[in-house]
C-alpha positions in Angstrom: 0.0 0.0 0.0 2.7 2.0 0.4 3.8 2.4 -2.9 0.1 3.2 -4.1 -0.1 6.1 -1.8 2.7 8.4 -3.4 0.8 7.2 -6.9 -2.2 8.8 -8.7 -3.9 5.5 -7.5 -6.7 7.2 -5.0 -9.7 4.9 -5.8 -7.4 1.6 -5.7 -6.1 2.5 -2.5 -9.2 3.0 -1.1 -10.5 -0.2 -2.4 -7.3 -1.5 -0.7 -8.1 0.1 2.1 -11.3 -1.0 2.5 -11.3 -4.9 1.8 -8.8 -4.2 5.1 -10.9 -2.8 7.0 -9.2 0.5 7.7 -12.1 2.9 6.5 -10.8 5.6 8.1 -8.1 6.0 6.1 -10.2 5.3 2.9 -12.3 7.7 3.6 -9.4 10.5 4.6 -8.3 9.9 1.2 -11.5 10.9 -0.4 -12.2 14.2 1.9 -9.0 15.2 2.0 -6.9 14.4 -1.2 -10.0 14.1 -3.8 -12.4 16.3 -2.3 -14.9 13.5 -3.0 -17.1 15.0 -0.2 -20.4 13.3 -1.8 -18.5 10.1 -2.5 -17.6 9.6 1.3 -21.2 9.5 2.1 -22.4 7.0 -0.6 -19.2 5.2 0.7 -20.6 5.1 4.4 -24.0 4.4 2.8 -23.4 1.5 1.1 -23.7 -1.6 3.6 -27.4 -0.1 4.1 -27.8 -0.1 0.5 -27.8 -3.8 0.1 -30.6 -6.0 -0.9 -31.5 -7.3 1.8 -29.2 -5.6 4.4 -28.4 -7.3 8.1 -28.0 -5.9 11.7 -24.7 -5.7 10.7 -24.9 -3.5 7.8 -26.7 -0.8 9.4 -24.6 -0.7 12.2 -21.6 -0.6 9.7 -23.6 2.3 7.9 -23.8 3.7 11.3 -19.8 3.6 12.5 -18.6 4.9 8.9 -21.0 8.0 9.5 -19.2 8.5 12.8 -15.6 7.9 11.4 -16.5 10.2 8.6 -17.6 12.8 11.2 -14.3 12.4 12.9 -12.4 13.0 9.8 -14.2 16.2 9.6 -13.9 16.8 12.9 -9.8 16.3 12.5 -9.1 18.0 9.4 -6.9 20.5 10.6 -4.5 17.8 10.7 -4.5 18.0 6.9 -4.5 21.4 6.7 
């Protein structure tokens, strides 16, 4: 992943990122380095937007919502 980060490769490494679990940083990269602003909330969205979506996926939805809001809340680290 390393070598992805210094490349133009944003939307791999956030697939990367995410298949790992680490949505936090997936979603850092789309606030802060694409300015994807609408693309992090369809990202936190999506376990809801399932078929037929489980206990699980909502509370998923729910904790990518609040890791979004702490990226916000944390931005002046990127600043």
């Amino acid at each position: 992943m390393d070598s992805i980060q210094s490349s133009a490769l944003l939307p791999e490494l956030i697939v990367l990122y995410s298949k790992t679990g680490q949505h936090e940083k997936a979603l850092e990269i789309m606030v802060f380095h694409m300015q994807d602003f609408s693309g992090a909330e369809d990202y936190c969205r999506e376990p809801s937007n399932r078929d037929d979506p489980s206990p699980d996926d909502r509370q998923l939805t729910r904790d990518l919502y609040l890791l979004l809001l702490k990226v916000y809340i944390n931005a002046s680290r990127y600043l």
